[in-house]
C-alpha angles and dihedrals in degrees: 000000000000093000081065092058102065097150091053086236096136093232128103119212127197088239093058088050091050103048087043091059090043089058099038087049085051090048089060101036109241134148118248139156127206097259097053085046085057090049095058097039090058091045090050089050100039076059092055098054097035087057092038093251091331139105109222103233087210086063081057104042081048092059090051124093130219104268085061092058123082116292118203110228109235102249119251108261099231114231135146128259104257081050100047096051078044089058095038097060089048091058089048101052089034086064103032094028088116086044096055088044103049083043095043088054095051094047092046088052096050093047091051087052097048098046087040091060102035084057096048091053099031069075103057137096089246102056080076088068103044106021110206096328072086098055094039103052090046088044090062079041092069103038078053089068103051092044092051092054100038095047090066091061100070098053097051090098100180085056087044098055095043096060086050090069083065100090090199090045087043092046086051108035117059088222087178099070093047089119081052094054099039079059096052095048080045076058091051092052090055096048086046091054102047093052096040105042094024085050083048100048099034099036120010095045097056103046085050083057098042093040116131107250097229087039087048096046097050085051127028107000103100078057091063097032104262087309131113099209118209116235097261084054090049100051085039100061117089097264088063095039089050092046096042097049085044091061093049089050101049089033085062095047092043097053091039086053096045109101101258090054105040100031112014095037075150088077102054125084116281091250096061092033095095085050101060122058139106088283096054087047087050102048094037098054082060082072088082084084090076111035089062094053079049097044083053087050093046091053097051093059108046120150103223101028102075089152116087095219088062091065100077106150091097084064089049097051116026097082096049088040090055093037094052088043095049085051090055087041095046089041091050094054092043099053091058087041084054090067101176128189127209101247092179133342121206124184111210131190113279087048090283113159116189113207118200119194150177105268104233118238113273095013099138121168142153117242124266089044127123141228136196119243132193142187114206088192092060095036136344096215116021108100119187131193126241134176121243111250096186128080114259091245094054115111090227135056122223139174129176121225119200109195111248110131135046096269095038080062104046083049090048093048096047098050086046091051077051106060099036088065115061099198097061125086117229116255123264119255130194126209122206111185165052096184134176116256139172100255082061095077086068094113101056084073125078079197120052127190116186124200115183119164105197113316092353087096093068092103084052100047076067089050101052093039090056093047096048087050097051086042083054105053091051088247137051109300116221103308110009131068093224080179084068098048112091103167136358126177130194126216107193103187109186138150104214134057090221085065089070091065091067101072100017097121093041093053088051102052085045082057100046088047096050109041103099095048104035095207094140134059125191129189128183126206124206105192092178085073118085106244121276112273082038110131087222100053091029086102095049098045081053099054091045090056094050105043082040090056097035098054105353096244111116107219102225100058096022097219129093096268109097115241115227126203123241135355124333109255092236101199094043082055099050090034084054098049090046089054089046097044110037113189094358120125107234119197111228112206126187148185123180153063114353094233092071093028081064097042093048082054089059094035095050082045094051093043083051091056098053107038133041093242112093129215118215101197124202130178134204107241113181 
């Protein structure tokens, strides 16, 4: 309390405590009013006189939860180091094990396909003229094939989410990293395309061109009608027009897709800045209407495949294309049968706005699960995933959208206009889902740990809420075995008090319906506080103790979870949760940015390594 004498005069007024309180509350940028400055200064000095001039550091250790306590580091197991890189590759493949598989047999597949057709043309007549430029280029052909009808599949999400509800498909297939390997399929187009149509355009034109005549006419000339076309007349015909215009067309959607288009458009030159963004992603990928009419097309005009039974992309293609349309169609219908009513709107601090709505009839889903919403006044065809905030028993649906992109603010900015004016009434949404996600596989899992960076715990506020209600009515609610859960723990990571108000309600009916069991712990991080010890937040952490200890209720988040400052130390946590459940198997589930996500990885396989307790890490991929 020395900051509070500034004048040495040995005597502490309720105004210095206060204005002590009202700067250190500003330091740390937190939100606070006069009354509830009042509030904390009489506490503090009801303290004082309680503890003769003295705040009792057991008030304080009282106020404190358990994360704050300390926590006992799980003891490295020794072993040697053959047997440690032995142990360590066990880990690895223990935990990506489904990953390696679904990738092996693709590759596998492409590599079949490519040696296949290299050998069937290494014994042509035209191989003569092109050597293995030739095989090669029809080699990447055929892996192009493959690739173009496999990268649809991951991103049929009803399909998707179908085949999830198979526990020995689900056990097999890693079904959360479908956007992943739609990417890396996305990678094995681009590899296709560069060997095919740069082998063609670099290597097999020109030695069609160059050809000797009577070389040419004893070889491939019945191919090209008794004409040796020049280059410009190759790439020209409508096997070059159709690949070439193919190229230009998936060039623009690949680089719109890639991250600092689609999600960093800040980073690019001002003059390609109006060009990237979510909405550009989102319209270019439609181009692949058209590169697949004109992969058809491609494939009925080839130079050296006269016979029908050559062109076989239609075969490739045509299950995964009507597979991938009957899901739009089937989206599309569903989305006007889901006629959902706003049952209440609420704007929060951060741009969030918190839809509540009618829960159609037969909408059944597990929580931690996503829909697509969409705004038509906002835009007719833009649809944009968010994650359920609402239990699955619950009679109403709800998701929270924080505004980070173009179509999230112009959402934000027309239900606020709403609900300012009294006299209009608020726009119509449409909800297309359920649909599979990561958080769902929460109840695979006796040990739950939850990571959710700002509203990146929206999946897990589900899940809390499901498991509180099955805790609640003494068995599993609808879509989780509470009789299997032993422990979960929650991790909220945000920057701004205003963040707390989201989910308060929420938080404090978790609380209530937990309270006899203690099955969940929840714990909430405030980075914008200086870390505890720390001179500038050592008022603050004060006043929380005491008013913790005093009614249970912390004053940052106002609800009855404590608020630490600063960020989680990660390791201490796992290493925590190893020590305290030695030899289970813990589910880690998280939702943020993809830098910690990456770290937490590293940091589940290390801790794997070194303890006897194993992590099981998911991540939330839209």
């Amino acid at each position: 309390m020395d900051s509070c004498d500034r004048n040495s005069t040995s005597r502490i007024t309720e105004k210095h405590i206060k204005q002590a309180i009202m700067f250190s509350a500003s330091l740390n940028k937190l939100t606070l009013n006069q009354d509830e400055a009042t509030e904390y200064t009489n506490l503090i000095l009801e303290e004082l006189q309680t503890g003769q001039g003295v705040i009792q550091m057991n008030v304080m250790r009282k106020g404190l939860s358990r994360d704050l306590q300390p926590t006992c580091w799980a003891i490295p197991l020794p072993i040697k180091c053959s047997q440690q890189i032995l142990t360590a590759t066990i880990v690895f493949f223990q935990a990506q094990w489904r990953r390696i598989f679904v990738v092996f047999l693709w590759l596998m597949a492409c590599a079949a396909l490519f040696t296949w057709k290299f050998m069937q043309y290494r014994q042509r007549l035209a191989f003569e003229v092109m050597g293995y430029c030739l095989s090669t280029a029809k080699g990447a052909a055929e892996t192009l094939k493959l690739n173009m009808a496999i990268v649809l599949l991951p991103v049929c999400r009803n399909t998707v989410t179908w085949l999830r509800r198979s526990r020995v498909i689900n056990s097999a297939i890693p079904f959360n990293d479908n956007i992943n390997f739609h990417k890396l399929v996305a990678a094995g187009i681009v590899i296709g395309i560069i060997l095919h149509g740069g082998i063609h355009l670099a290597c097999d034109f020109p030695r069609i061109a160059r050809a000797e005549k009577t070389f040419f006419g004893r070889t491939i000339a019945s191919d090209f009608g008794y004409h040796q076309p020049s280059y410009l007349e190759i790439v020209a015909s409508t096997e070059g027009i159709t690949g070439i215009a193919m190229v230009v067309l998936m060039l623009i959607a690949f680089l719109l897709a890639s991250s600092p288009w689609r999600r960093n458009p800040g980073t690019l030159p001002p003059l390609v800045r109006q060009f990237a963004g979510f909405n550009s992603f989102w319209y270019s990928h439609h181009v692949f209407i058209a590169v697949y009419v004109l992969l058809i097309v491609h494939s009925m005009f080839l130079f050296l495949a006269k016979d029908v039974a050559e062109k076989t992309t239609w075969m490739y293609v045509a299950i995964p294309v009507v597979i991938y349309v009957g899901e739009r169609f089937y989206r599309m219908v569903r989305s006007m049968v889901f006629d959902v009513k706003i049952l209440n709107a609420t704007t929060y601090p951060g741009k969030v706005l918190a839809l509540k709505v009618t829960k159609p009839p037969g909408f059944q889903y597990r929580s931690g699960m996503y829909v697509f919403v969409q705004c038509p006044e906002v835009s007719k065809f833009e649809w944009h995933p968010f994650s359920l905030t609402s239990a699955p028993d619950d009679d109403h649906l709800s998701i929270h959208i924080r505004s980070l992109g173009d179509w999230s603010y112009q959402m934000y900015n027309v239900f606020q206009q709403a609900l300012l004016s009294s006299n209009s009434s608020l726009p119509k949404i449409l909800f297309d889902g359920p649909y599979g996600a990561a958080s769902q596989d929460h109840s695979k899992y006796e040990i739950i740990l939850l990571i959710g960076l700002g509203i990146g715990a929206t999946p897990f506020i589900s899940v809390l809420k499901d498991i509180a209600n099955g805790l609640d009515k003494g068995h599993g609610s609808l879509n989780y075995h509470s009789d299997r859960l032993k422990k979960a723990y929650f991790y909220w990571v945000t920057r701004e008090q205003g963040s707390f108000e989201w989910f308060r309600d929420i938080m404090k009916e978790v609380s209530v319906l937990d309270s006899k069991q203690g099955v969940i712990e929840m714990y909430n991080y405030l980075t914008s506080v200086y870390q505890e010890g720390d001179k500038r937040s050592m008022l603050i952490s004060v006043i929380q103790a005491l008013h913790f200890a005093r009614h249970g209720i912390d004053i940052i988040s106002k609800t009855p979870v404590r608020t630490h400052f600063s960020r989680p130390n990660w390791p201490r946590v796992l290493h925590g949760l190893a020590r305290r459940h030695i030899g289970e198997r813990i589910g880690v589930f998280y939702c943020g940015p993809d830098d910690l996500g990456r770290q937490l990885e590293k940091l589940c396989h290390k801790v794997n390594m070194r303890t006897f307790t194993r992590f099981v890490f998911h991540k939330e991929h839209f």
